[in-house]
Phi, psi and omega in degrees: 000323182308334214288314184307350202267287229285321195291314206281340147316337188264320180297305175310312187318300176306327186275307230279328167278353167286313176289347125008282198294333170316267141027285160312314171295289222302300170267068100264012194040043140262107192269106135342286174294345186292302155310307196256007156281298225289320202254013170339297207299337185296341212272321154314300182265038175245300172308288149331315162283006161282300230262323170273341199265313186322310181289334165288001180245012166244355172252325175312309164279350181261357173257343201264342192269357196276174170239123172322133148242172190353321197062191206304149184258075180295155207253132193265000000 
């Protein structure tokens, strides 16, 4: 759970300078946003697939971290 805490700061981090840099383009009359109607739905489904490949690589360690036990024992 700590990992999601390390992740989420970096993801803000990351929006918050794109949107930055739009902003930045928009005053120099480089239009952007014009771009970025058309490609809205990739930016979703680039995201969702991050979301998935994450979550399979966290189950993917959480199967790779258990260890087998002993299993059933008889009783002597």
């Amino acid at each position: 759970m700590s990992q999601h805490r390390r992740k989420d700061p970096l993801v803000w981090g990351v929006i918050l300078i794109v949107i930055g840099a739009i902003f930045f383009l928009e005053n120099f009359d480089i239009r952007i946003w014009d771009t970025l109607w058309k490609l809205w739905p990739v930016i979703l489904i680039v995201w969702g697939g991050l979301k998935l490949y994450n979550g399979l690589q966290e189950k993917k360690e959480n199967r790779e971290g258990e260890t087998p036990g002993p299993g059933p024992q008889a009783k002597p």
